[in-house]
Biotite code that builds the C-alpha atoms (Angstrom):
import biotite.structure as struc

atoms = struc.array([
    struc.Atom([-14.168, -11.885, 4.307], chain_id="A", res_id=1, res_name="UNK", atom_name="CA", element="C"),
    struc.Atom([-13.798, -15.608, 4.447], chain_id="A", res_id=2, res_name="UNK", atom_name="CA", element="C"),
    struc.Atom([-12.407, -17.727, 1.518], chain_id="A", res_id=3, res_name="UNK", atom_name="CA", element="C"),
    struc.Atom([-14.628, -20.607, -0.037], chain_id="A", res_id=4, res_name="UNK", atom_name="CA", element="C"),
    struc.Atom([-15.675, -23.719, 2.557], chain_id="A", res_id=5, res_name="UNK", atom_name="CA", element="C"),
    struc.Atom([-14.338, -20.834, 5.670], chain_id="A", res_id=6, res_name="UNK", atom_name="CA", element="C"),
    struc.Atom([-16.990, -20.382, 8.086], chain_id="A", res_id=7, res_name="UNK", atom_name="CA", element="C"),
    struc.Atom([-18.015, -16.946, 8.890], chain_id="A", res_id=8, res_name="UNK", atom_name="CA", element="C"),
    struc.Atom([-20.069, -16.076, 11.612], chain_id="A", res_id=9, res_name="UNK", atom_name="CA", element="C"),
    struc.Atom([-22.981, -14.025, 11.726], chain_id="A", res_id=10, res_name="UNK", atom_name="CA", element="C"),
    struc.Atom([-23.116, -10.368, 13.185], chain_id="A", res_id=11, res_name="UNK", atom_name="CA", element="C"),
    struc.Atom([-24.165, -9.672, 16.398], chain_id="A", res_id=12, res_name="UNK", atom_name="CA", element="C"),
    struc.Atom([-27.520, -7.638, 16.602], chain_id="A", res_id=13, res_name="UNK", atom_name="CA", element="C"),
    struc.Atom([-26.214, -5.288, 19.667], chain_id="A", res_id=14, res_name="UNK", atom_name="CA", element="C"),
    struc.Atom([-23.370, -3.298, 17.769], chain_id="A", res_id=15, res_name="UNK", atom_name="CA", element="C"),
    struc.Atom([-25.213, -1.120, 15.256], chain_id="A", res_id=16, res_name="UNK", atom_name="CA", element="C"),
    struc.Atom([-25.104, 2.585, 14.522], chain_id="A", res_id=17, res_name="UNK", atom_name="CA", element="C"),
    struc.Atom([-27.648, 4.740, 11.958], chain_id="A", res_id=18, res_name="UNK", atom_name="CA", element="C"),
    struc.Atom([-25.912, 7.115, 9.795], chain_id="A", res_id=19, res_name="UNK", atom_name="CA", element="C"),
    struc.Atom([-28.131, 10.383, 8.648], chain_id="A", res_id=20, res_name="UNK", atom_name="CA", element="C"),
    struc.Atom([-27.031, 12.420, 5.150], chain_id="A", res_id=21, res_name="UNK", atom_name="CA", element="C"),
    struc.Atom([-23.857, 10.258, 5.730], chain_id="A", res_id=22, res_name="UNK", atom_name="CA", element="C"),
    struc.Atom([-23.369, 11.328, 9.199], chain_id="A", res_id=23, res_name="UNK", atom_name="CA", element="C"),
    struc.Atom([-23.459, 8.983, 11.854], chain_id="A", res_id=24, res_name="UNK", atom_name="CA", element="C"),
    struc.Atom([-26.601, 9.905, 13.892], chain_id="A", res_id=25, res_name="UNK", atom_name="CA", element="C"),
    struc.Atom([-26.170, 7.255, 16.797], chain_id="A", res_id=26, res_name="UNK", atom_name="CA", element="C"),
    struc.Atom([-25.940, 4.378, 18.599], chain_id="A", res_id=27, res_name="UNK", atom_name="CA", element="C"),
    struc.Atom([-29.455, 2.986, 19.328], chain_id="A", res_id=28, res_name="UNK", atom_name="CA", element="C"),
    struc.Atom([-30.384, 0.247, 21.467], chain_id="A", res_id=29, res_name="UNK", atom_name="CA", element="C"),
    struc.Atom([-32.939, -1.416, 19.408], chain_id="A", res_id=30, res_name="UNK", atom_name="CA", element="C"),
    struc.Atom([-33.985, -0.849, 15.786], chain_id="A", res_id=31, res_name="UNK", atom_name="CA", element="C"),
    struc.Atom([-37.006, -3.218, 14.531], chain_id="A", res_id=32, res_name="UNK", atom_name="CA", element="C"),
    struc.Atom([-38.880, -2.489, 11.369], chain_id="A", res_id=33, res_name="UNK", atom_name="CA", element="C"),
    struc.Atom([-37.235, -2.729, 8.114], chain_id="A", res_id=34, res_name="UNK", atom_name="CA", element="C"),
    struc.Atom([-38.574, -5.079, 5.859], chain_id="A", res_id=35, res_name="UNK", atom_name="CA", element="C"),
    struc.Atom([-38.888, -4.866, 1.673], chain_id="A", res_id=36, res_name="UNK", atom_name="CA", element="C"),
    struc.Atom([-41.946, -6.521, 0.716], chain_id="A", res_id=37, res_name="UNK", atom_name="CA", element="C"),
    struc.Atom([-43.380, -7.389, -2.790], chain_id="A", res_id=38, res_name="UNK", atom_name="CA", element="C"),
    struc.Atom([-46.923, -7.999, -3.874], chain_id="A", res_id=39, res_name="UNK", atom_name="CA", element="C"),
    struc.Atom([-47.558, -11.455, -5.571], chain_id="A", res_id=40, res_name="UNK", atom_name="CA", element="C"),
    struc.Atom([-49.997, -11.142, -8.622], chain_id="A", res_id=41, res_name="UNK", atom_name="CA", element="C"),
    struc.Atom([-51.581, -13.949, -10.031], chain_id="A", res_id=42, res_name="UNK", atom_name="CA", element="C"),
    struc.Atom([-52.993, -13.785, -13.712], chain_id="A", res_id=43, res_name="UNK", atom_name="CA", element="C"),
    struc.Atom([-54.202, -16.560, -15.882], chain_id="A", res_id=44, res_name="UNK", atom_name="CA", element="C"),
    struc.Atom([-52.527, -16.311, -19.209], chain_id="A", res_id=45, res_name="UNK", atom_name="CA", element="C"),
    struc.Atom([-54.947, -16.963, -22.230], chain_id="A", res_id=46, res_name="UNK", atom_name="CA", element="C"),
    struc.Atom([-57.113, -20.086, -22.352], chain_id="A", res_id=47, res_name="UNK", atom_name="CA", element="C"),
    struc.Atom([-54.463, -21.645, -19.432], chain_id="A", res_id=48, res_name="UNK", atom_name="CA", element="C"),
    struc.Atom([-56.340, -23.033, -16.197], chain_id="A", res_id=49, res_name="UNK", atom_name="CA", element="C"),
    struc.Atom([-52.841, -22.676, -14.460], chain_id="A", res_id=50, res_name="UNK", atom_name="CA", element="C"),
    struc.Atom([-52.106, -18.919, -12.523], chain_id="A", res_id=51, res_name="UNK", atom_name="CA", element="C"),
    struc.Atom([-49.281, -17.719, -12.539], chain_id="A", res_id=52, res_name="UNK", atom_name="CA", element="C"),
    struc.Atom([-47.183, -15.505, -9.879], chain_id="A", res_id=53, res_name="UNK", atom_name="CA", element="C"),
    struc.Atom([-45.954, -12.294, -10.776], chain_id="A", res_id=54, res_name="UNK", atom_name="CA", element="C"),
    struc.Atom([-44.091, -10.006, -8.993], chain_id="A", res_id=55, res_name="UNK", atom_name="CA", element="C"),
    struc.Atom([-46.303, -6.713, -7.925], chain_id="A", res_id=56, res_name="UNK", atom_name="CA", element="C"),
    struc.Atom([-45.973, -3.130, -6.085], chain_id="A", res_id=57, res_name="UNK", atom_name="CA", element="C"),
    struc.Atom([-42.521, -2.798, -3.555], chain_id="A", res_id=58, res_name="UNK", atom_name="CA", element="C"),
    struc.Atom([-43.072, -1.060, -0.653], chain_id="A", res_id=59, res_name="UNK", atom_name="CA", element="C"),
    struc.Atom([-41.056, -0.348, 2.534], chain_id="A", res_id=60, res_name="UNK", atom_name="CA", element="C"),
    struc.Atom([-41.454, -0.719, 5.759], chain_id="A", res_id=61, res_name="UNK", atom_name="CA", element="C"),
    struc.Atom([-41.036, 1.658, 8.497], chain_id="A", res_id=62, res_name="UNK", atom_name="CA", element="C"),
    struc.Atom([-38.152, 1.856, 10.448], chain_id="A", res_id=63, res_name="UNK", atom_name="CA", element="C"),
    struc.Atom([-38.475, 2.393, 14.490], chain_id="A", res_id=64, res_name="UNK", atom_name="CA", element="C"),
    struc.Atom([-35.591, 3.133, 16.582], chain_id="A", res_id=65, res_name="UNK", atom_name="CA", element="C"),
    struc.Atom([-35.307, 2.974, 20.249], chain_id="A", res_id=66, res_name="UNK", atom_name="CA", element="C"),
    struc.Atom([-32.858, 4.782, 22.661], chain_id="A", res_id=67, res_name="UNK", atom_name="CA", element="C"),
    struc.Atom([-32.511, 6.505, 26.131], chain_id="A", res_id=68, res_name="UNK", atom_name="CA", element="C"),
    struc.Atom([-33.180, 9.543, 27.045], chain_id="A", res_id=69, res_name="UNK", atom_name="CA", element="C"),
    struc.Atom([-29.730, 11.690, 26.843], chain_id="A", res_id=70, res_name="UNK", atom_name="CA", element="C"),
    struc.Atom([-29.563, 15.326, 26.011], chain_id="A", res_id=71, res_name="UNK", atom_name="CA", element="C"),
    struc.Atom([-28.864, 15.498, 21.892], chain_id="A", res_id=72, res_name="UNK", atom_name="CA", element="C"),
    struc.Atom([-32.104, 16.965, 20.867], chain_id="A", res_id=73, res_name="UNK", atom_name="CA", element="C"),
    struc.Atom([-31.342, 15.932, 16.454], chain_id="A", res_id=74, res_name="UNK", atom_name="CA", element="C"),
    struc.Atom([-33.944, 13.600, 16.582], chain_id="A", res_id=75, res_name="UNK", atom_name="CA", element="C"),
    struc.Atom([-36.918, 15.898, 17.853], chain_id="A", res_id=76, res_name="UNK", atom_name="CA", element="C"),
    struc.Atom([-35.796, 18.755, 16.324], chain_id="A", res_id=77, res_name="UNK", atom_name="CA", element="C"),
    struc.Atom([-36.180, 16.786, 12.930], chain_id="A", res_id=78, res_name="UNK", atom_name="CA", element="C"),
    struc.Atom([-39.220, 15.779, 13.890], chain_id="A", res_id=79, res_name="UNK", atom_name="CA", element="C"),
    struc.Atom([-40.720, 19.054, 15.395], chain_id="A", res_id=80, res_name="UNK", atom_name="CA", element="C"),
    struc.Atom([-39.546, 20.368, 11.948], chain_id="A", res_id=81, res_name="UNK", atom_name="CA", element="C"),
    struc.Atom([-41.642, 17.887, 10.169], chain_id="A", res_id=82, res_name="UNK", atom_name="CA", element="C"),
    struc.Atom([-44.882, 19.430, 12.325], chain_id="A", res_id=83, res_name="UNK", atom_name="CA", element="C"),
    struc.Atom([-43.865, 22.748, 11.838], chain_id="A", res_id=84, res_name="UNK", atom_name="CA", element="C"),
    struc.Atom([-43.324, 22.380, 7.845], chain_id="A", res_id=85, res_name="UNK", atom_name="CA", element="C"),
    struc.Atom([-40.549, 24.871, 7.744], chain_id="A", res_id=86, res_name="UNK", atom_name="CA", element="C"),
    struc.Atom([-38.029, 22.446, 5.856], chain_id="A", res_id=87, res_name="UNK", atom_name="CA", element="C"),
    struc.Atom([-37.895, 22.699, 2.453], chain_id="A", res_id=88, res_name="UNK", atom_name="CA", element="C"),
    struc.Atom([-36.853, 19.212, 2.312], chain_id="A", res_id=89, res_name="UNK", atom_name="CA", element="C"),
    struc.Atom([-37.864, 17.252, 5.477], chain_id="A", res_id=90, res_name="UNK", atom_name="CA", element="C"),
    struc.Atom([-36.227, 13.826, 3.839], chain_id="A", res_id=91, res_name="UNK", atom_name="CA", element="C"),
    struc.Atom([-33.124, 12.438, 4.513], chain_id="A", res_id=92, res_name="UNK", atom_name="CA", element="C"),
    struc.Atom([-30.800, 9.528, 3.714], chain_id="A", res_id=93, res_name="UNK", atom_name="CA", element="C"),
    struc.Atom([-29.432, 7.611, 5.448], chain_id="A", res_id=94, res_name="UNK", atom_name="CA", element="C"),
    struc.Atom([-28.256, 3.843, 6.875], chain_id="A", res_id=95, res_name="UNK", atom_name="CA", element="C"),
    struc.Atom([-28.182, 1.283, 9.238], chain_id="A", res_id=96, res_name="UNK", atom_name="CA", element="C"),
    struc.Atom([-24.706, -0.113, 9.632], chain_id="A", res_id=97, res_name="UNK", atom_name="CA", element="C"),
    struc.Atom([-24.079, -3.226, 11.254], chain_id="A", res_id=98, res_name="UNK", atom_name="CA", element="C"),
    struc.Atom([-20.283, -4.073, 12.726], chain_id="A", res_id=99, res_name="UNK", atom_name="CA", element="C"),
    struc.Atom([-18.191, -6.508, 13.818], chain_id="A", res_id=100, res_name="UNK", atom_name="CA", element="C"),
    struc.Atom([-17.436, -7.455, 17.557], chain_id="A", res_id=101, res_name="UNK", atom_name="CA", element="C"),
    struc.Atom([-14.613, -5.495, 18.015], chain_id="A", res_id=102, res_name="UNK", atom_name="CA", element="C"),
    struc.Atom([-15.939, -2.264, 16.516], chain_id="A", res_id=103, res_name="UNK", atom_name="CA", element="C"),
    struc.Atom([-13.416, -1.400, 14.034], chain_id="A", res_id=104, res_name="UNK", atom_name="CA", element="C"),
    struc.Atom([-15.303, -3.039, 10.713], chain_id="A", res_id=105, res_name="UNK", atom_name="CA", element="C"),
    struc.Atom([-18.348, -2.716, 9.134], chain_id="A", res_id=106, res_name="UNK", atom_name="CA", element="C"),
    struc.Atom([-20.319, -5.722, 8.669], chain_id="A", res_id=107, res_name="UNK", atom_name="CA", element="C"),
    struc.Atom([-23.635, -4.992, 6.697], chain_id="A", res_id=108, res_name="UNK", atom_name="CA", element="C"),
    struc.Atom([-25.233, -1.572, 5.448], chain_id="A", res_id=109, res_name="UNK", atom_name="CA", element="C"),
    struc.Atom([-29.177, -0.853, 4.510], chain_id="A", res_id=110, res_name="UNK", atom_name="CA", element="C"),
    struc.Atom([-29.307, 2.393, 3.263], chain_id="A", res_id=111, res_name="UNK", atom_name="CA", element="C"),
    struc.Atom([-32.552, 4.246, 3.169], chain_id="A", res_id=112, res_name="UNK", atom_name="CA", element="C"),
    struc.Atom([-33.688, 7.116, 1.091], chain_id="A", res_id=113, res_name="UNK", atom_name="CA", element="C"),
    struc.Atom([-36.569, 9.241, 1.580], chain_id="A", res_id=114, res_name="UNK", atom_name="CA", element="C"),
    struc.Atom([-36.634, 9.228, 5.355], chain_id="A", res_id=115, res_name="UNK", atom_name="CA", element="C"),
    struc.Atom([-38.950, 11.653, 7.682], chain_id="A", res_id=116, res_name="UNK", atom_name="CA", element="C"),
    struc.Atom([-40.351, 10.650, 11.472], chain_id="A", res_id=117, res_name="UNK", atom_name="CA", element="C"),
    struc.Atom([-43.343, 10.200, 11.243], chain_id="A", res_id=118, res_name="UNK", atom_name="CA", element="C"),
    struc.Atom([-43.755, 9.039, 15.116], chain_id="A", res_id=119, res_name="UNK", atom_name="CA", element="C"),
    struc.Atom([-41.803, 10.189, 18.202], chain_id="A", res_id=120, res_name="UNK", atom_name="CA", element="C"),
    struc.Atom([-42.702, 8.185, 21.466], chain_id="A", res_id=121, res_name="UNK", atom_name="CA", element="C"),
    struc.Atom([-41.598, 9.509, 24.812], chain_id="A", res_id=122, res_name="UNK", atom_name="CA", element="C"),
    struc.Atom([-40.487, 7.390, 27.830], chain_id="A", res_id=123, res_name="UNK", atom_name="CA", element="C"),
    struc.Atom([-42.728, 5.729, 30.470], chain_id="A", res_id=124, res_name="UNK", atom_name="CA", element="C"),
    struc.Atom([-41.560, 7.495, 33.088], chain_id="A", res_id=125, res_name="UNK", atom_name="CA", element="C"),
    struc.Atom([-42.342, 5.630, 37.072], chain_id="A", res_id=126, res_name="UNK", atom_name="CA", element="C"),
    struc.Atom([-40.173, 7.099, 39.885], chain_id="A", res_id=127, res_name="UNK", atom_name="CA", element="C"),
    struc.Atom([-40.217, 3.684, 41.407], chain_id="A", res_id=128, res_name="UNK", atom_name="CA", element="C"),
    struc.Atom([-38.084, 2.486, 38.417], chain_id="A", res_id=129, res_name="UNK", atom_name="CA", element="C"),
    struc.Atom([-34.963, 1.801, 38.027], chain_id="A", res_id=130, res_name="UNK", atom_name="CA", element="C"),
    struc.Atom([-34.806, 1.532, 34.443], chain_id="A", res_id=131, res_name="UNK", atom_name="CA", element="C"),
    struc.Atom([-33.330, 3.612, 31.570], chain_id="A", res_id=132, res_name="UNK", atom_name="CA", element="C"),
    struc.Atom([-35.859, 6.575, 30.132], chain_id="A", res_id=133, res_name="UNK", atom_name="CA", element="C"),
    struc.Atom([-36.386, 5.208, 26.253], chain_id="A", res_id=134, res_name="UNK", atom_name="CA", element="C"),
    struc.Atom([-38.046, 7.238, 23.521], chain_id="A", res_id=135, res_name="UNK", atom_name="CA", element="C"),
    struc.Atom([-38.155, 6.039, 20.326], chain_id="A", res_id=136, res_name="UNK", atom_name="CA", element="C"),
    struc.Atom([-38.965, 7.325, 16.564], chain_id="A", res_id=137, res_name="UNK", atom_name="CA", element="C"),
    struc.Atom([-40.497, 5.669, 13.535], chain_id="A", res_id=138, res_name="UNK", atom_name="CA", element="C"),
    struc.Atom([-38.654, 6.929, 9.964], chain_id="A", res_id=139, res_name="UNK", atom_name="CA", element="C"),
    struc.Atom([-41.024, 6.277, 7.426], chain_id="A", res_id=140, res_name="UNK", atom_name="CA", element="C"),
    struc.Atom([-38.961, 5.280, 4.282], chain_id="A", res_id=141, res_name="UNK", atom_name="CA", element="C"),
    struc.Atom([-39.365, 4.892, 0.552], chain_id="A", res_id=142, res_name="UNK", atom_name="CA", element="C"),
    struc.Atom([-36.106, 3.010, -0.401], chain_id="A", res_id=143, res_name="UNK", atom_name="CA", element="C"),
    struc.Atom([-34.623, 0.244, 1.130], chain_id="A", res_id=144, res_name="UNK", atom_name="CA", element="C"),
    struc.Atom([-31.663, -1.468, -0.164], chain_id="A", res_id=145, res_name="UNK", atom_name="CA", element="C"),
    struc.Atom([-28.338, -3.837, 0.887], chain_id="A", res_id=146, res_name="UNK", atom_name="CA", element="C"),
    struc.Atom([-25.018, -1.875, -0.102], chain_id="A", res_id=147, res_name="UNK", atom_name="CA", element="C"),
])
C-alpha cells in the first residue's frame, strides 16, 4: 500500500484466480461478467414538479469464466449436480482474487455468495486448429461485494 501523493499502479487483468467455499478453484483465462447494478426510481414528492432519484432493487450479475480444456472435472461435476438435483445445497461461495505481478500478494477480492452454474459451454473443437480447447461456465450469483 502506497502512502498519500505515492502512485500506485493498477492490477494487471491476466493474474487472477477464483476461490470456491474458500478453496482456490483455479486459474482462468478470462472472467467477464460481474457487475452490481441498482435501479433508479424517480417519485415526485407532494405538490413538487421536480422528481427525484431514488435508489431501487440490487441485483447481480452473472459471472462467466473461461478456461482450457485440462482434465479436473470440479467444474462439471458441480454443474451436472445442479441437473441432477442431488445436492442438498447446490450454492457456494466464493471469490475472485486479483494479484500483484509477481504473484505473491493479493491485490483486490469480490466475493460472491449464492453461486450455482447455471451454463457450461464446451469448446469449438476444428482439427485444423491450433488453438487451445476453451469451455467456459456462467455462476449465477446473488451477492456481490469488494472485501
Amino acid at each position: 500500500m502506497n502512502g498519500p501523493g505515492e502512485r500506485e499502479d493498477p492490477a494487471r487483468s491476466h493474474n487472477f484466480g477464483i476461490e470456491l467455499d474458500g478453496v482456490l478453484a483455479g486459474w482462468f483465462m478470462e472472467c467477464s461478467g460481474p457487475e452490481v447494478t441498482t435501479e433508479v426510481v424517480e417519485q415526485r414528492v407532494g405538490g413538487d414538479q421536480a422528481v427525484r432519484k431514488v435508489p431501487g432493487r440490487t441485483t447481480v450479475g452473472d459471472i462467466t469464466l473461461k478456461w482450457g480444456v485440462h482434465t479436473t472435472a470440479e467444474l462439471w461435476e458441480w454443474r451436472e449436480a445442479i441437473i441432477r438435483g442431488d445436492l442438498p445445497t447446490p450454492k457456494r461461495s466464493g471469490a475472485i482474487v486479483v494479484f500483484d505481478i509477481r504473484n505473491d500478494a493479493e491485490v483486490a477480492r469480490w466475493a460472491f455468495e449464492g453461486a450455482w452454474p447455471s451454463k457450461w459451454t464446451g469448446p469449438a473443437l476444428d482439427a485444423r486448429s491450433n488453438e487451445i480447447a476453451v469451455q467456459s461456465i456462467v455462476l449465477t450469483v446473488e451477492t456481490l461485494r469488494r472485501m
